[in-house]
N, C-alpha and C positions, 0 to 999 in steps of 0.2 A: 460331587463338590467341584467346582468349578473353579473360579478364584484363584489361576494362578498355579493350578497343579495341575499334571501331565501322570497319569500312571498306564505303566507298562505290564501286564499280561497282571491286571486288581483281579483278588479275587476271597474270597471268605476264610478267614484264619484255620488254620490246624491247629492241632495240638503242638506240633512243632514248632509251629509258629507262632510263639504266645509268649509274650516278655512280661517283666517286671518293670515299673516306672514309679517313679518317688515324685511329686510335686512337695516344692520346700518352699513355706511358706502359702502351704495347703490350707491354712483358716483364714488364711486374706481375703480381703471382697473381689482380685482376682484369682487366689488361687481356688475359693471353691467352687468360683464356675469353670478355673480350667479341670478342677478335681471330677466335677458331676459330668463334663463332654468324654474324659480319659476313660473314667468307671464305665460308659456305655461304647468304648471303642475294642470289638472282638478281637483284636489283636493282645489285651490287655490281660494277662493274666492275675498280675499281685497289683494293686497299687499300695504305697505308702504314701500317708500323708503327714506330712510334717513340720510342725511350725512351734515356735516359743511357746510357754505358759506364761498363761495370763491375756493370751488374746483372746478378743474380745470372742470370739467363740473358740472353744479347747477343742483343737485338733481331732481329741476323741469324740467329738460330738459329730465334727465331720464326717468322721473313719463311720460312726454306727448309724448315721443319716443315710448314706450312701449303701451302705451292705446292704440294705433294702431294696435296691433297684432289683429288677430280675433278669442279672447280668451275672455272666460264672464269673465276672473280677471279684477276686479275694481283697477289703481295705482293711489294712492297717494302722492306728495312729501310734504317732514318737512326737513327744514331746519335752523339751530342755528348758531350763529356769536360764533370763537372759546374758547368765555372767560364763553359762558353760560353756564347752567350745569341742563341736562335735565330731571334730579328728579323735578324739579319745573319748567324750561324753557319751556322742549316740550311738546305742546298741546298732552292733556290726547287721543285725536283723535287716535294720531300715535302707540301707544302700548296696548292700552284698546282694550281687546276681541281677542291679537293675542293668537296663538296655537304656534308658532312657531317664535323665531327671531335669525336672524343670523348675525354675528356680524364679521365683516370683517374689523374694526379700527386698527389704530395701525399704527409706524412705521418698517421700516426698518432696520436691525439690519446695525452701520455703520460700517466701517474699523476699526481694532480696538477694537470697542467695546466691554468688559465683558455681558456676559449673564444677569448678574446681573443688570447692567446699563440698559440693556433693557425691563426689568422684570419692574424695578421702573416705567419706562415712558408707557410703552404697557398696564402692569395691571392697570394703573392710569387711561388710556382711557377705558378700559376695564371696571371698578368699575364705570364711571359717568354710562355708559349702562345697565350694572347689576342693580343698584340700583334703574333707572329709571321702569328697570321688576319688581324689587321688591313689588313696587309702584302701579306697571299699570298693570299688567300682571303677577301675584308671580305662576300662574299652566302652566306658558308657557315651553316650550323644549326651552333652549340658549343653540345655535350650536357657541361655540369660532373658527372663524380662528383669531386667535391673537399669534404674537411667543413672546417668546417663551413657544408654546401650553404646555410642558410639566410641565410648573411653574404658567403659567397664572389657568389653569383650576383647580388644588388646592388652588392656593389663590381664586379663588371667589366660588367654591364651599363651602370652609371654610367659607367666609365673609354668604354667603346665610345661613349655618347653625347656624352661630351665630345668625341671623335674627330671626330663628326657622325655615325655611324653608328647602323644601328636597333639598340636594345638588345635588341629583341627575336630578336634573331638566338642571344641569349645563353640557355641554357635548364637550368634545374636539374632533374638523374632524380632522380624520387622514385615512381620506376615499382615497387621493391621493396616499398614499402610496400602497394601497391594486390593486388601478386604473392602478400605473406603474408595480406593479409585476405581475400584469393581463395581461398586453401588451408584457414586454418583456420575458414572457414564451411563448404568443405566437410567438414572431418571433425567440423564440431558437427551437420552436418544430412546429409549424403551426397547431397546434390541434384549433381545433371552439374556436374562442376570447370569445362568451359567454357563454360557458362552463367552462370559467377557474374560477377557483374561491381559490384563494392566502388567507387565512388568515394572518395578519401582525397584530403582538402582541408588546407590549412592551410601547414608547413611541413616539415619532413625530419630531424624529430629531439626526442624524446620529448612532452614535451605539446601538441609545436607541431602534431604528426602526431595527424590527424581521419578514423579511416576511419567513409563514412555508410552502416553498416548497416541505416538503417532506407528508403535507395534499394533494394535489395536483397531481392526476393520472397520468396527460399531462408530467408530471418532474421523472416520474418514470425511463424514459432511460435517463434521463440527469446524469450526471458524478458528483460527488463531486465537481470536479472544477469547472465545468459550476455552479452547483447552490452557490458554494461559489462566483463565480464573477460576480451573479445575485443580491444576496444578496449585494456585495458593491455596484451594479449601484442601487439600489433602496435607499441605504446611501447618495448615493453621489448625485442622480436626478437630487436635486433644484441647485448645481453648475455644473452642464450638461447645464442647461437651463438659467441660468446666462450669461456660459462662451458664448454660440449660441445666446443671445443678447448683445454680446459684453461689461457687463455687465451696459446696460440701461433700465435693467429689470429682473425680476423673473418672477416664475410660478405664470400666472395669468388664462389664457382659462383655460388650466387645472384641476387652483387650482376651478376655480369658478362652473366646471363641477361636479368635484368630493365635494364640499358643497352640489350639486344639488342632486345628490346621497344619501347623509345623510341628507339633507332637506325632499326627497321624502320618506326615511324610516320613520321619524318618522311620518309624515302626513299620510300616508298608516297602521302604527298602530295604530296612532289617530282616524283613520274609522274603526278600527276593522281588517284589515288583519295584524297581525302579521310579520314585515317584521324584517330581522338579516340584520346588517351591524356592519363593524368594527368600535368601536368608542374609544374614550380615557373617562373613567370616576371612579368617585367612586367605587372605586372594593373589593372583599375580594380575587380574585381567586389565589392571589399569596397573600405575607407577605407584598406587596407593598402597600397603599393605595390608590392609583391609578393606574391605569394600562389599556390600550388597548388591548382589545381582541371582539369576536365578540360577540356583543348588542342586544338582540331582544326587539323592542318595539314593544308596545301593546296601548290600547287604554289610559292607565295612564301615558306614556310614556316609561320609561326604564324597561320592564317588565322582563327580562333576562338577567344576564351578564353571560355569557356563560363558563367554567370549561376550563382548557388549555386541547388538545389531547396529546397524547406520542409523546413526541418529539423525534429526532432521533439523535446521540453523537455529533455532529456537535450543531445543532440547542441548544444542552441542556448546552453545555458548551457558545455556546454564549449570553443563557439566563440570565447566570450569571455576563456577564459583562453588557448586556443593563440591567439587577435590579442594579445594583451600581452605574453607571451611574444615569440613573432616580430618584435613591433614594436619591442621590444631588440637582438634580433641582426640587424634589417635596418638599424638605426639603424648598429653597428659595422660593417657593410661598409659603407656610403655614407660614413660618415665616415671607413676607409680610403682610400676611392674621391678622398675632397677631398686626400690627401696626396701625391697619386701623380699620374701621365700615362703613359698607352702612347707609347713612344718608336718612334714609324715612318718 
């Protein structure tokens, strides 16, 4: 796997080396393709999958579709009616002893909608899941796809550490973005797809999101222009993939691909091999408090948040609008974050 990941002495699971991982929000049209990449990852020992009743497929459908694969991962389903709240609802089963849970709830941002208005509703589903980690699981790695990522993962960071807990355990995938500026450098130049390897710095949503083409050899004959209107298609993606489902849909294969990506890194540093992937978290590397850039985890988790390289006049002048940017929607989840308390 190429894309942005760096692993240090990879190598085939033990026994010892074999965690438990929950995906919540496991019957989504992302979470059962991050569900079916997890169930085939030899690091994986249990999985849970876990989502509301009444979606449109029952989590248990997922859990007994999957046990089929011929993988030694044990699936699980847990499932809650949408009024419960699973700090005290879900069976202690479903989050006790995981290493890893990925968190793929949430709505849809609609027509219309302020950033804001969705912040309220996403980080409120977000907080029942946190809270229930808090609880069940407080040393586990939470991988947020929840939008808007750039708001959501300082409010619950924040919430965690109000707890006392590391916030850095709280982690935003923004692995997709790294996944599409991997692809479309190679069909601007044809160099080996896994060879390329894009750093994308910044945030997880249109100007905030900085792929540095110019860390990237394969981009060295590419032209100012080409990598300027590389840099908007990696902005613009998710309504690429909207407008080509007519819009009855978003990035879901994809998006569930690339969680698998950042699921796999931290699992692979939870055994011990050191693996880097781009993540969005707790950062000092800029004046931002938060910020994406590439993560190396290790066997505690987030062992590394990696220094920015020299940027090139282009890239530097654009870094300054995606920190102004971002430093608006990290401002509205911390100031969620002061309204609120995980209740444990």
């Amino acid at each position: 796997m190429g894309n942005c990941q760096c692993f240090e002495g990879f190598g085939l699971a033990s026994k010892k080396d074999s965690f438990k991982v929950c995906i919540c929000g496991g019957a989504t049209s992302i979470g059962q393709q991050l569900a079916l990449l997890m169930a085939t990852n030899t690091f994986v020992k249990e999985l849970s999958v876990y989502d509301l009743e009444g979606s449109m497929v029952p989590a248990e459908g997922v859990a007994a579709d999957l046990s089929h694969l011929e993988f030694p991962c044990r699936v699980k389903a847990y499932s809650l009616p949408a009024q419960a709240r699973p700090v005290k609802d879900l069976p202690a089963a479903c989050l006790e002893g995981c290493s890893l849970v990925l968190v793929t709830a949430g709505v849809p941002r609609k027509p219309g909608q302020s950033r804001k208005d969705l912040l309220q509703v996403n980080a409120g589903i977000a907080k029942l899941v946190v809270e229930a980690c808090a609880k069940r699981c407080p040393e586990a790695i939470i991988g947020l796809i929840v939008n808007p990522v750039n708001s959501v993962v300082p409010a619950m960071a924040r919430l965690y550490e109000k707890k006392g807990l590391d916030p850095r355990r709280i982690v935003g995938v923004t692995t997709l973005d790294v996944v599409r500026a991997n692809k479309f450098v190679y069909e601007a130049t044809g160099a080996p797809v896994d060879s390329i390897n894009v750093p994308v710095i910044g945030g997880h949503a249109g100007k905030s999101v900085l792929p540095l083409f110019s860390q990237e050899k394969a981009c060295a004959e590419l032209s100012l222009e080409h990598r300027q209107f590389l840099d908007q298609r990696v902005q613009d993606a998710g309504a690429e993939i909207v407008k080509a489902k007519c819009g009855k849909g978003s990035a879901t294969l994809s998006l569930g691909y690339a969680g698998y990506l950042l699921g796999s890194a931290v699992l692979n540093g939870l055994a011990g091999n050191r693996t880097t992937e781009c993540a969005y978290v707790k950062s000092n590397v800029t004046e931002l408090p938060f910020f994406a850039s590439p993560v190396t985890f290790g066997p505690r988790g987030v062992d590394r948040v990696h220094q920015l390289p020299r940027l090139d006049t282009y890239e530097t002048e654009r870094l300054k609008e995606a920190k102004q940017i971002l430093q608006a929607e990290i401002t509205m989840g911390l100031e969620y974050a002061e309204t609120t308390d995980l209740v444990i």
